[in-house]
C-alpha positions as CSV (number, residue, x, y, z in Angstrom):
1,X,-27.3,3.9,26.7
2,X,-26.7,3.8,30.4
3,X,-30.2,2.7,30.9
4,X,-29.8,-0.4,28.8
5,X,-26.8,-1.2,30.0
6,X,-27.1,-1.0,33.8
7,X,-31.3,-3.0,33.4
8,X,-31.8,-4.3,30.6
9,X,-27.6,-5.2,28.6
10,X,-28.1,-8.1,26.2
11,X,-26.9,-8.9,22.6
12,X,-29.0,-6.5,21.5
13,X,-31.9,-3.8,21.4
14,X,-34.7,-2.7,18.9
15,X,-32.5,0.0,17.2
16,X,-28.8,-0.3,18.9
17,X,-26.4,-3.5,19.2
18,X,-24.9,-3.4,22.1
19,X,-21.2,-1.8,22.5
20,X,-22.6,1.7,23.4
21,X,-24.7,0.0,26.1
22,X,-21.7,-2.5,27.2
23,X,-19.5,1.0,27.6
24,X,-21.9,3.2,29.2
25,X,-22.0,-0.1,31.7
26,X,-18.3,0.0,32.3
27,X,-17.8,3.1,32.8
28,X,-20.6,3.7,35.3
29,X,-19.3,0.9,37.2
30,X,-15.9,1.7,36.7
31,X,-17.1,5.7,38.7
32,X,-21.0,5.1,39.3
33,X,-22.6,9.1,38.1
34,X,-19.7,10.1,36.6
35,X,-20.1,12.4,33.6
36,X,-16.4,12.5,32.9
37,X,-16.4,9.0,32.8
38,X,-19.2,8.2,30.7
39,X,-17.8,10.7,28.0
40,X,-14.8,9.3,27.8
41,X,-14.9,6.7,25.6
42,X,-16.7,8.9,23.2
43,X,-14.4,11.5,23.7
44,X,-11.1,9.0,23.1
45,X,-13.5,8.1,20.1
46,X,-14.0,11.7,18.8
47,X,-10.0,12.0,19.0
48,X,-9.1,8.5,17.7
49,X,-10.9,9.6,13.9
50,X,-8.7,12.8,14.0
51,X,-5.8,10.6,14.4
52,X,-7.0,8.1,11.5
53,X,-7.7,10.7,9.2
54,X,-4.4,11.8,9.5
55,X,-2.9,8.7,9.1
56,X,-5.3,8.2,5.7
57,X,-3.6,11.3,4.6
58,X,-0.3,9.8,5.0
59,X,-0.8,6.7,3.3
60,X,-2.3,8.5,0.2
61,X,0.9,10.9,0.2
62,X,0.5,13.9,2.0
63,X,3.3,15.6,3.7
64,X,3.2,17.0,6.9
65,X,1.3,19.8,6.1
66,X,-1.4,18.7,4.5
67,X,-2.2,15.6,7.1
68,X,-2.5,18.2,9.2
69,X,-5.3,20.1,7.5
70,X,-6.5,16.8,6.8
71,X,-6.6,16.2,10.9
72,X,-8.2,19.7,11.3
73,X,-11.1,19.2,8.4
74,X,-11.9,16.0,10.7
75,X,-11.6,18.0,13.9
76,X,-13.8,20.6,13.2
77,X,-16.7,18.5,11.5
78,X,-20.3,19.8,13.0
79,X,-21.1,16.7,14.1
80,X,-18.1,15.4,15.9
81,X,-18.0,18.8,17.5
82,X,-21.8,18.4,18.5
83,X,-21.8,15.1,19.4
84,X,-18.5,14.3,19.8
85,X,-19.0,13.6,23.9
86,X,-22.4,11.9,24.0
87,X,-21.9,8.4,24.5
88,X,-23.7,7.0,21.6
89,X,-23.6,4.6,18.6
90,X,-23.4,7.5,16.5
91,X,-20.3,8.8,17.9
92,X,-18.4,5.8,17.8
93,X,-18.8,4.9,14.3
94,X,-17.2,7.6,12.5
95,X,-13.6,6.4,14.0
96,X,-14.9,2.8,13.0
97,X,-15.4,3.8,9.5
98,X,-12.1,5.4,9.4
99,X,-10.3,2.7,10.0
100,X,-11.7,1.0,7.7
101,X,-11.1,2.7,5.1
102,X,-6.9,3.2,6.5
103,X,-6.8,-0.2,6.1
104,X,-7.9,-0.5,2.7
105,X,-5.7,2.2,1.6
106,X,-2.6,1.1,3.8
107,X,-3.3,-2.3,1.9
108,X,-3.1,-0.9,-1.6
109,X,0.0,0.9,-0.9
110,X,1.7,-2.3,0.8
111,X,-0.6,-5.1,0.0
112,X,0.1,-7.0,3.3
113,X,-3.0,-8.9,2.9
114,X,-3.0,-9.7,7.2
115,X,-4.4,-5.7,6.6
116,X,-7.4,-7.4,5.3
117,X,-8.1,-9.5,8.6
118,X,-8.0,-6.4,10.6
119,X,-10.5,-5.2,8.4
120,X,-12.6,-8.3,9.3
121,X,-12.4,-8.0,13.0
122,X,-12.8,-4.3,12.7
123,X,-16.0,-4.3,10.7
124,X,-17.2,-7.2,13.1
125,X,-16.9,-5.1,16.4
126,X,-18.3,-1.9,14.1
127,X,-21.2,-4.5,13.5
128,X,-22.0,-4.5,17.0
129,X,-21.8,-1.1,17.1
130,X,-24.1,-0.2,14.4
131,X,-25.3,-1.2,11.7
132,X,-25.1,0.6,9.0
133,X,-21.0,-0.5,8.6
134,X,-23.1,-3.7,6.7
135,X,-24.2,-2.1,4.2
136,X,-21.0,0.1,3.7
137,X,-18.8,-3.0,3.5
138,X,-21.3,-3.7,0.8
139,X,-21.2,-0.7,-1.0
140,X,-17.5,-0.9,-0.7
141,X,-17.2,-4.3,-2.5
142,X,-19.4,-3.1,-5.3
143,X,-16.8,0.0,-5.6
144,X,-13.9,-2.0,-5.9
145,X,-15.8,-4.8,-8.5
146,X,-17.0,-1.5,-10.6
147,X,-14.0,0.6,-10.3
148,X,-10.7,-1.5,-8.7
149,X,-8.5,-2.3,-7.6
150,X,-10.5,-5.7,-8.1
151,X,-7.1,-7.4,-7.4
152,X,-8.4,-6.8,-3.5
153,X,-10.9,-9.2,-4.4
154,X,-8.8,-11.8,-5.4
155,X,-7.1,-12.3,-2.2
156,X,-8.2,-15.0,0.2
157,X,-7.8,-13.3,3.4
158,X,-10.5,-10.8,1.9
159,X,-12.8,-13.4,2.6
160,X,-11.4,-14.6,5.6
161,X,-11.3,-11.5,6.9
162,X,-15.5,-11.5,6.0
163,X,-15.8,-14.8,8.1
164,X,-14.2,-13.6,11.0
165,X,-16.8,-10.1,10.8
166,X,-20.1,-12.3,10.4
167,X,-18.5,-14.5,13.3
168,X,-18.5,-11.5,15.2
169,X,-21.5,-9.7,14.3
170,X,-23.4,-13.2,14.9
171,X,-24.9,-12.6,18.4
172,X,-26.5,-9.3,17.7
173,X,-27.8,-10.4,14.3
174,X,-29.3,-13.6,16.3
175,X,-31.0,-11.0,18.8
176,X,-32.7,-9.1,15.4
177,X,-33.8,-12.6,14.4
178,X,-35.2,-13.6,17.5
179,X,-36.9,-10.4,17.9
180,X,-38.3,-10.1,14.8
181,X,-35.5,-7.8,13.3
182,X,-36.9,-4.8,14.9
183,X,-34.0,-2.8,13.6
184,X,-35.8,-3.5,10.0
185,X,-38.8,-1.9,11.4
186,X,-36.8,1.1,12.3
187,X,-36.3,2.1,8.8
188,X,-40.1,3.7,8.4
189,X,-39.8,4.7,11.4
190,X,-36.3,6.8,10.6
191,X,-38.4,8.1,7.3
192,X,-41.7,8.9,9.1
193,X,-39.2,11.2,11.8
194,X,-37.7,12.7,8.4
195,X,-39.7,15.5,8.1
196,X,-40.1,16.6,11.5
197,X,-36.8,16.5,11.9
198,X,-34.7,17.5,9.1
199,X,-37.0,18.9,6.5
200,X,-37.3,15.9,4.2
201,X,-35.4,15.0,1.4
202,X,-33.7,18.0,0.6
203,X,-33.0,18.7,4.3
204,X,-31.1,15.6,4.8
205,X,-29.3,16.5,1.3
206,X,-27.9,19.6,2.5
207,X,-26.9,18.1,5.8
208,X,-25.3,14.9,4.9
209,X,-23.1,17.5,3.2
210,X,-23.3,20.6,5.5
211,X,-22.5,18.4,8.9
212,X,-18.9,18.2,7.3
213,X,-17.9,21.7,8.7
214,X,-16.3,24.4,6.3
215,X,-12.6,23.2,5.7
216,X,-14.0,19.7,5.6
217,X,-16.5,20.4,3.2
218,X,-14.2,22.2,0.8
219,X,-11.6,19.3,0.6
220,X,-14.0,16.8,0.5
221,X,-15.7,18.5,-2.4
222,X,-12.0,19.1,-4.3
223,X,-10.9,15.8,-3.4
224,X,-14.6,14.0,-4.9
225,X,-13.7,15.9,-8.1
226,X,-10.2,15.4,-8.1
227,X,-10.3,11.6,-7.2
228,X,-12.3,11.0,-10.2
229,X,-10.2,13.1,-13.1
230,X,-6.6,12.2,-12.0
231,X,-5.2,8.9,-13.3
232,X,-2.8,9.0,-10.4
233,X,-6.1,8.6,-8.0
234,X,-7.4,5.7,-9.8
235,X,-6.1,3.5,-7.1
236,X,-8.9,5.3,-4.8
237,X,-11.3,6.1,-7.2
238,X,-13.9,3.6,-5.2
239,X,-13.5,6.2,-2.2
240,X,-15.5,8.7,-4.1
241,X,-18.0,6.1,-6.0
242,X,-18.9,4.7,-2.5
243,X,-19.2,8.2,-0.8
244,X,-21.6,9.1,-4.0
245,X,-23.4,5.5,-3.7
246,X,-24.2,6.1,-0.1
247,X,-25.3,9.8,-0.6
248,X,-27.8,9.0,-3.4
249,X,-28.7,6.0,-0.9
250,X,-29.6,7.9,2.3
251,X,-31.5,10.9,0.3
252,X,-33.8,8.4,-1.5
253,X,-34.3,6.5,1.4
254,X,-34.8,9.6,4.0
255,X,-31.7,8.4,6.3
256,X,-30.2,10.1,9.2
257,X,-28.2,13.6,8.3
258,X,-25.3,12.2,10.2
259,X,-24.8,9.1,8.3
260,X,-21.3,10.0,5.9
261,X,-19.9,11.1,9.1
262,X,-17.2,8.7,9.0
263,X,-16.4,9.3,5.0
264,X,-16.1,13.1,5.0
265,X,-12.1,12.5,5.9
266,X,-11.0,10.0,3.3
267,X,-11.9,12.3,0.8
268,X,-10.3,15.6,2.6
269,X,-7.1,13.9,2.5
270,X,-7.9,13.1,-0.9
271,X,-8.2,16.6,-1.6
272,X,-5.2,17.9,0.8
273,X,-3.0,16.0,-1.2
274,X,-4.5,17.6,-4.8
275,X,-3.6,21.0,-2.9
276,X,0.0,19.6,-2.0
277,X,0.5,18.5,-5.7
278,X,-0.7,22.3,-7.0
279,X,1.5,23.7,-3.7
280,X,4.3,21.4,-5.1
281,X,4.2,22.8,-8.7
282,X,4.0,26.2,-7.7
283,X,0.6,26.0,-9.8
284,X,-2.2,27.2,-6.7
285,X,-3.2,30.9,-6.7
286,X,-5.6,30.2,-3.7
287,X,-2.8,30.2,-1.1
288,X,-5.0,33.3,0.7
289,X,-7.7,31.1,1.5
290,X,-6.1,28.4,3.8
291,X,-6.1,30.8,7.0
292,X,-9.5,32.1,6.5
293,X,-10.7,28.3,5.3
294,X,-9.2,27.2,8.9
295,X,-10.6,30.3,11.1
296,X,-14.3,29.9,9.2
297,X,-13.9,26.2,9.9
298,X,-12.8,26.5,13.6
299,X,-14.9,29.3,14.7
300,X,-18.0,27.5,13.4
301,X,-17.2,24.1,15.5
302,X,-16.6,25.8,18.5
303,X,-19.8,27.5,18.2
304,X,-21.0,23.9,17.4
305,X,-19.5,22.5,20.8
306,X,-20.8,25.4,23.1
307,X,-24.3,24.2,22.0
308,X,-23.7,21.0,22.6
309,X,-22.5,21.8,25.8
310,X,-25.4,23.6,26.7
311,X,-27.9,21.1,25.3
312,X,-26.4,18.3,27.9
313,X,-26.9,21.0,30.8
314,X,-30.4,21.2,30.2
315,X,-32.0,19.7,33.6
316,X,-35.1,18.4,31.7
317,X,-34.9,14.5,32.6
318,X,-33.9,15.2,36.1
319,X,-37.3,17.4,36.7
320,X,-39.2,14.6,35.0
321,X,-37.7,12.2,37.0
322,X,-38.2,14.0,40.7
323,X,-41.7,15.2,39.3
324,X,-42.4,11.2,39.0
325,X,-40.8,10.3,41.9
326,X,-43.3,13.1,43.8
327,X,-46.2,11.0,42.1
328,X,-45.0,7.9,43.2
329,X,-44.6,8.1,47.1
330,X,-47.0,10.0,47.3
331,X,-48.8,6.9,46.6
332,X,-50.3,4.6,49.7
333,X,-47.8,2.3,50.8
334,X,-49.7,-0.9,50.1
335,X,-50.4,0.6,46.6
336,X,-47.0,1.8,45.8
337,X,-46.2,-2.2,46.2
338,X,-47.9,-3.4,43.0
339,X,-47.3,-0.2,41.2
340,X,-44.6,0.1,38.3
341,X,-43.3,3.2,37.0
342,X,-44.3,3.5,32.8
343,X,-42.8,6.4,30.3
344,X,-44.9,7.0,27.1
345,X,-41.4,7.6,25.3
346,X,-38.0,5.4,25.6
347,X,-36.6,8.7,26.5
348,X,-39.0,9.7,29.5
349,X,-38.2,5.9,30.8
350,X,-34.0,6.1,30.1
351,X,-34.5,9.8,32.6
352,X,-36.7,7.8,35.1
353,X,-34.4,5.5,35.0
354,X,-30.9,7.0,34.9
355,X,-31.8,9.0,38.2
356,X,-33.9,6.3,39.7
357,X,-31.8,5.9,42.5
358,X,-31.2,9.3,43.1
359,X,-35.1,9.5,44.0
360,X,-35.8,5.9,45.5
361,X,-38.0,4.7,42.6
362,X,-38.0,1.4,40.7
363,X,-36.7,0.8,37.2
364,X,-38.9,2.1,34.5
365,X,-40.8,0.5,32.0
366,X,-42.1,1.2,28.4
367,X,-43.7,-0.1,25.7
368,X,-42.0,2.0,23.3
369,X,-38.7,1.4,20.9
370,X,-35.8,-0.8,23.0
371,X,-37.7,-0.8,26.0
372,X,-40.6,-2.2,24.4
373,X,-38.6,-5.5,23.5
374,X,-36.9,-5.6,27.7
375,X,-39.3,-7.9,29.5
376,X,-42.4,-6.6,31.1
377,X,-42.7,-6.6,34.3
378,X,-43.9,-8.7,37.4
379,X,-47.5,-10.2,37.0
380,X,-47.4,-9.3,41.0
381,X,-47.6,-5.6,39.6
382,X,-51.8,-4.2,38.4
383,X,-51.7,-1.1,38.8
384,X,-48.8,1.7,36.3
385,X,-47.8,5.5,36.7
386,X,-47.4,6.7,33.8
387,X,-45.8,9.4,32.2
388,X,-46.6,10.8,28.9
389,X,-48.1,13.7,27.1
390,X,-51.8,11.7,26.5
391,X,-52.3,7.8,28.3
392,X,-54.3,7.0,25.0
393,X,-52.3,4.7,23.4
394,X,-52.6,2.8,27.2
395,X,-56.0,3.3,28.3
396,X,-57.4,0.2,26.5
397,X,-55.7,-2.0,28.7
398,X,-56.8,-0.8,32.2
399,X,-60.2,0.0,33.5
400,X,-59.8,3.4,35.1
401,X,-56.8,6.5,34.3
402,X,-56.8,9.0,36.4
403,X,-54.4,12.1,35.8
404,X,-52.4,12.6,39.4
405,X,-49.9,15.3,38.6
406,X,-48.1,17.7,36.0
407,X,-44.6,17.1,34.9
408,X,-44.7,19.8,32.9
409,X,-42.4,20.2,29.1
410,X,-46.1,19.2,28.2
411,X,-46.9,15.9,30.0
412,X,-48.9,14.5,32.7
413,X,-48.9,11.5,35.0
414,X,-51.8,9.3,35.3
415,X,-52.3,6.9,37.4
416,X,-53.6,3.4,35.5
417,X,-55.8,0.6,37.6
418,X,-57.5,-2.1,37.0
419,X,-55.5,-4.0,34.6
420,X,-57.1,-5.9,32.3
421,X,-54.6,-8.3,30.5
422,X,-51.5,-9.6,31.8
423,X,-48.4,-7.6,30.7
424,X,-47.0,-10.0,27.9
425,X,-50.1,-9.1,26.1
426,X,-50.3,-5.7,26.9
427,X,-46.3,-5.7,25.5
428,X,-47.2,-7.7,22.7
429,X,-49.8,-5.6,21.4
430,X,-49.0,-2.3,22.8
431,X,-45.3,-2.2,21.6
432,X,-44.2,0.5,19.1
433,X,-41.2,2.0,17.7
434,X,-42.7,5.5,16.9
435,X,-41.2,8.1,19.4
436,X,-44.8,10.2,20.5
């Protein structure tokens, strides 16, 4: 994120719009190679979905109590306690979602139908965020049409609400178009990393559920069933067809583990509020279980967070990047002029890149996912140092590679001469979305 938004910040990139870019910009200019400050807005994210899922709570009914277990289902989740202060899409969503879903259920308990304009302009900025908030507005409507309260869909400001989100999400949907919807591309791309990644089909089935955390998981679960046997919950009953609808979606279709992150709350408070009802009529026999429910639940998203931690420590992309910048002056001056610096992988450019000033090198290039759509570079430029695990998927276009040093974590750098097309074709033909 900070890579794109320092070089390369525009309406858009292969697989992200651009908020998380435009934040990771403002902060670093805001306090240039501060950590604290490029967490922070994920962070205030991370916090601002505890905060809305309490608030869901309370405009379903919950008392005191249970909004609070409602707050502490949301803050213990897996992966808001694993991701929770990585400046990413990913991380910003799930407080995105949330309030979508507030909205909707603030406006069925007041029907103030300006609620439903806020949920334009919210949906529009989550639009730019990611976009997978499309397709949940989408599932959404087909909830409410199968399910109610279809009166929502009656109300003009619904649809005004819509205008003002495509007004919004506009720009970054131009970018896709302009590009070639590259995002589209992604989705083989997101199925072909399945595998490797989260064991398939049934890996990503057990983790769409499993990222939830423990007390999460077991309201969610309660308040799934309970939303769809009590006639009181009819009102809501779309919360659980849509969280069904988009589980069935994203196991067929191989989908990201982390996707339902922002709907695991709606239906805790949902659940919380079944428990109140029980705790109310004096009817629950599981009273026992709330303290070890809540100690399971927070020991586990600690031990979630301390990994975290510890993954984000690792000083990987700063040895890569010194280990290239060893390569590159190390180069004869007159060469080092027409040289550019190449990563195999979007990632091995974002570390050249985020510490390229540290170690007096030029911005990176790549002809892989985002960075293969930012412009190539100067026709000035023949000759590329490369850094990669093999230069095979490069060698075609250059008439001699020549391995120069060892980065090690399994890759070389090679140095490539003797260019043989100019760089828009090179892009053009050598661009891929496939992480090596």
């Amino acid at each position: 994120m900070l890579a794109i938004g320092r070089n390369h910040l525009d309406w858009g990139s292969a697989d992200q719009p651009p908020v998380a870019p435009l934040l990771a910009y403002l902060m670093d200019g805001a306090a240039p190679d501060s950590m604290i400050a490029l967490r922070l807005p994920a962070a205030l994210a991370t916090a601002g979905a505890v905060v809305v899922a309490g608030l869901i709570a309370r405009e379903l009914g919950c008392d005191r109590r249970a909004q609070g277990f409602t707050a502490l289902a949301q803050a213990t989740t897996l992966w808001s306690t694993l991701t929770g202060h990585w400046l990413t899409p990913y991380t910003l969503e799930p407080v995105q979602w949330l309030l979508l879903v507030w909205l909707l259920v603030r406006w069925i308990r007041v029907r103030q139908d300006r609620l439903l304009l806020a949920f334009g302009a919210v949906t529009g900025i989550a639009a730019l965020t990611k976009f997978q908030v499309l397709l949940l507005c989408v599932v959404l409507l087909i909830a409410v049409t199968a399910v109610g309260p279809r009166t929502l869909l009656c109300r003009p400001l619904l649809w005004v609400g819509a205008g003002i989100a495509a007004l919004l999400a506009a720009p970054t949907l131009i970018w896709q178009y302009a590009n070639g919807w590259p995002q589209l591309h992604m989705a083989s791309v997101v199925v072909g990393e399945a595998e490797a990644l989260y064991g398939g089909r049934p890996g990503i089935a057990v983790q769409l559920i499993a990222y939830a955390g423990v007390a999460a998981m077991v309201l969610m679960l309660y308040g799934l069933w309970r939303v769809f046997r009590d006639p009181d919950l009819r009102d809501y009953r779309f919360l659980g067809v849509t969280f069904v609808a988009l589980y069935v979606f994203f196991v067929a279709t191989a989908g990201r583990p982390y996707y339902l992150a922002g709907l695991y709350a709606p239906l805790a408070a949902v659940g919380a509020l079944a428990l109140q009802r029980r705790r109310e009529n004096g009817t629950s026999r599981v009273r026992w279980l709330f303290w070890p429910t809540v100690a399971a639940s927070v020991a586990l998203a600690v031990g979630m967070l301390v990994l975290s931690v510890l993954l984000v420590r690792d000083d990987v992309g700063q040895r890569i990047a010194a280990r290239t910048a060893d390569a590159y002056h190390a180069l004869p001056d007159a060469q080092r002029q027409r040289t550019v610096v190449m990563g195999q992988s979007y990632i091995v450019a974002a570390y050249i890149d985020g510490y390229s000033d540290e170690y007096s090198m030029p911005k990176a290039f790549s002809v892989n996912r985002s960075y293969g759509y930012f412009p190539p570079p100067a026709d000035d430029t023949d000759t590329a140092l490369y850094v990669g695990g093999d230069a095979d998927d490069i060698r075609p276009y250059f008439a001699d590679v020549r391995r120069v040093g060892d980065i090690g974590e399994d890759m070389d750098v090679y140095l490539l001469t003797g260019r043989q097309q100019s760089w828009d074709q090179i892009w053009s033909q050598a661009r891929s979305l496939t992480v090596s």
